[in-house]
N, C-alpha and C positions, 0 to 999 in steps of 0.2 A: 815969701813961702811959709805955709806952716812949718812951726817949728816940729821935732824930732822929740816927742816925748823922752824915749828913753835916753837920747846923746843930753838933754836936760837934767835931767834925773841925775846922772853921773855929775853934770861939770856940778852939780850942788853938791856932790857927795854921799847921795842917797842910794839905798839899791832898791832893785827893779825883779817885781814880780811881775809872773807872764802865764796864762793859761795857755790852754793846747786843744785845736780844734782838730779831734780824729775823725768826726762827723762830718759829713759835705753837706751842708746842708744852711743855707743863711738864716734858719728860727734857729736852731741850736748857736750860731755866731752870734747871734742878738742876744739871745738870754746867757750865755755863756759874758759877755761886752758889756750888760748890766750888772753882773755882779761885782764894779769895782778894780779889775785886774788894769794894772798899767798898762801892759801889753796883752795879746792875742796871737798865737799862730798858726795860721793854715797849713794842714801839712800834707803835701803833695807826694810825701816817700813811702808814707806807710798809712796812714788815713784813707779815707774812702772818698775823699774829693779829686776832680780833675780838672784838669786846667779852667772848665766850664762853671764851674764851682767858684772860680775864685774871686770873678769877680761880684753875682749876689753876696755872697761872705763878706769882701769888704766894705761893701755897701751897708751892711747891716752894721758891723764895727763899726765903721765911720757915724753914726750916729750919736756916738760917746766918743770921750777923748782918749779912749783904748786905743793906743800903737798898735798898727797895723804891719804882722810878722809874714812871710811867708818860707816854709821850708822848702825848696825845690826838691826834685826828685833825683836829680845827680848837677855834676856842675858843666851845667849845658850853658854856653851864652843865649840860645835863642830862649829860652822858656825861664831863664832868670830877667833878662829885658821886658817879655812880655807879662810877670809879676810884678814888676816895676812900673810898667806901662799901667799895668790895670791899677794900682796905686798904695802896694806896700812900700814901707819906709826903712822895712829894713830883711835883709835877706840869708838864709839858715843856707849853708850850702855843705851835705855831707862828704864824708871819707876824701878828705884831703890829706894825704898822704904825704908831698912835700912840697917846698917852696914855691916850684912853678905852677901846683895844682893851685897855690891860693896865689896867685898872678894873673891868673886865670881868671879865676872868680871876681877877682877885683875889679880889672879892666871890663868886666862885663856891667858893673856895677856904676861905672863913671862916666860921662857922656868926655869926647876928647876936649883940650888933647892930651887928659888926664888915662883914659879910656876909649875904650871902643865899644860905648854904648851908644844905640843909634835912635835918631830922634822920632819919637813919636809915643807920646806920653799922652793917650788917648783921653783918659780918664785921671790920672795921675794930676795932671795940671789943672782942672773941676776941683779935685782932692786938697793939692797942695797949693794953689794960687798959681796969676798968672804969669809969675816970675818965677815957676818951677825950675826952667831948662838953667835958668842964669845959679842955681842955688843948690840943685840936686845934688852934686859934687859934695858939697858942708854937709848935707843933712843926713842923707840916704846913709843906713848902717850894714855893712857885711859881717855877718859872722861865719866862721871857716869849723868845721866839725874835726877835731882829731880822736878818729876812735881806731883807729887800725894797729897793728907792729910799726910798717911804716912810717906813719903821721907822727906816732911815740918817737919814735928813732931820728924823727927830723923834727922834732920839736921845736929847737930852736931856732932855725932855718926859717919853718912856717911863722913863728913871732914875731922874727923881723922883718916879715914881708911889709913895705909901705904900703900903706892903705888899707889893710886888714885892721877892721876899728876891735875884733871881739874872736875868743876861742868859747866853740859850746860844745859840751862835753855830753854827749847820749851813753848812758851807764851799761846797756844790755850790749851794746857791739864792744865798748871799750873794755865788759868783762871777756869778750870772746879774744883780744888781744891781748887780752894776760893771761888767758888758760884758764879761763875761769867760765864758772853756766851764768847764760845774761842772768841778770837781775838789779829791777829796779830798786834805787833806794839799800845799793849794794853795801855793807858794813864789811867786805873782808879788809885786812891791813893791808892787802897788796893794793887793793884797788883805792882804797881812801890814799895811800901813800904815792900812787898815778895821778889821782887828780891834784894834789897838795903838789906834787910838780911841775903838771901845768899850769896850775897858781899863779906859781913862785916865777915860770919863765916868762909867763905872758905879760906880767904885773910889771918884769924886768923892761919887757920893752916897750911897755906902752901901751897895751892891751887890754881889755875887760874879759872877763868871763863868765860864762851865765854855766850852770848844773841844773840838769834835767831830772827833777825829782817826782816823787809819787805822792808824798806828805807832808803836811807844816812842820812836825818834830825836824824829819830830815833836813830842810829846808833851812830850818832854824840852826843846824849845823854845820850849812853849807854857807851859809852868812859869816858865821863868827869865825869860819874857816880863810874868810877871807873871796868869794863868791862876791862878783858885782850885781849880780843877775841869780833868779831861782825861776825856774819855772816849777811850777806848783803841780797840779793837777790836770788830769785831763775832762773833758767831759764825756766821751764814753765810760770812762772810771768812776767820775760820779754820778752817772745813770746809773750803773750795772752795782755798784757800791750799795747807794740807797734805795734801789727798787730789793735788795739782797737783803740788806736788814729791817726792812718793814715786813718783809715775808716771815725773817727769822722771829721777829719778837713777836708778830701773829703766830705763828705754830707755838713760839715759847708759853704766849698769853693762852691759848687754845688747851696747851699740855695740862698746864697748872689748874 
């Protein structure tokens, strides 16, 4: 089976950047896949793709050795198998709130009699060879979202769930469970001091964590913080980013 880029990446000790496709769209996953990023993730919660989306998207990915990510839209087993099936390697599953929620997600993730994932790996086994079904169990990565009071409050419950490989941390809901206004690339001390906890718990049991950020500085702090994972940028951010500052420095050049 191919190998799992990013479970690689880790057992060397390296960490893992990851882009964010808010765009549904497989020419925006293609040029977004060529610029370099280890991973990629299709995001089916908040992005403008649908399940119909997902598979041109990873088709385009799959052209580069860019990790193929997919964000579900809640933790449904039919529509996290059917990500699977189409040929993500690894799976974003938000507001996991406690233990049984990321037991859930897990079993959805594992074919038995680890799980209760069901066989038919359409496009997945094209993807990953034809010893997927014997190997998908080792490779396949979940990660479990804690951003609620809840998920906070069972923190370490959800850690030690076996077979959760990853905690990913989404800054705008996890500031709405501190009492705080979302915001990305959040510097308040409550909220750096939330995530420096899920860290310290996850790291305790064996867990990776990736931080959803908006820029390289921040990014570069969530490394040294101890981050196994960053996600960088998105590409509607750097559409609307750099179509914004070529207008501004034309009006600036135009002024002067």
């Amino acid at each position: 089976m191919r190998p799992n880029k990013i479970k690689q990446m880790w057992k060397d000790g390296k960490t893992v950047n990851m882009g964010w496709l808010s765009i549904g769209h497989s020419f925006t996953a293609e040029v977004m896949a060529r610029q370099g990023f280890d991973a990629l993730c299709v995001d089916l919660q908040h992005g403008t793709s649908e399940m119909l989306s997902v598979l041109p998207m990873l088709q385009a990915i799959s052209q580069t050795d860019c990790s193929p990510v997919v964000r579900v839209t809640k933790n449904d087993a039919g529509e996290i198998m059917k990500a699977l099936d189409l040929g993500a390697y690894s799976i974003i599953v938000p507001l996991i709130n406690n233990a049984e929620d990321a037991a859930r997600a897990v079993a959805a993730c594992r074919y038995p009699p680890v799980g209760i994932r069901s066989s038919g790996p359409v496009r997945a086994v094209h993807y990953g060879g034809p010893d997927y079904i014997a190997n998908a169990n080792d490779e396949i990565l979940m990660f479990g979202m804690i951003e609620t009071k809840e998920g906070l409050a069972n923190l370490e419950s959800i850690c030690a769930t076996p077979g959760l490989d990853a905690i990913y941390i989404g800054p705008a809901d996890l500031s709405f469970a501190l009492g705080l206004p979302p915001q990305q690339d959040n510097p308040h001390p409550l909220h750096i001091a939330a995530c420096d906890k899920i860290v310290e718990a996850a790291h305790r049991h064996g867990k990776k964590v990736c931080m959803h950020c908006q820029s390289a500085p921040f990014a570069i702090q969530a490394i040294k913080r101890g981050f196994d994972m960053v996600m960088l940028t998105t590409d509607l951010f750097c559409l609307a980013s750099m179509a914004r500052k070529q207008l501004d420095d034309l009006k600036a050049g135009i002024a002067a």
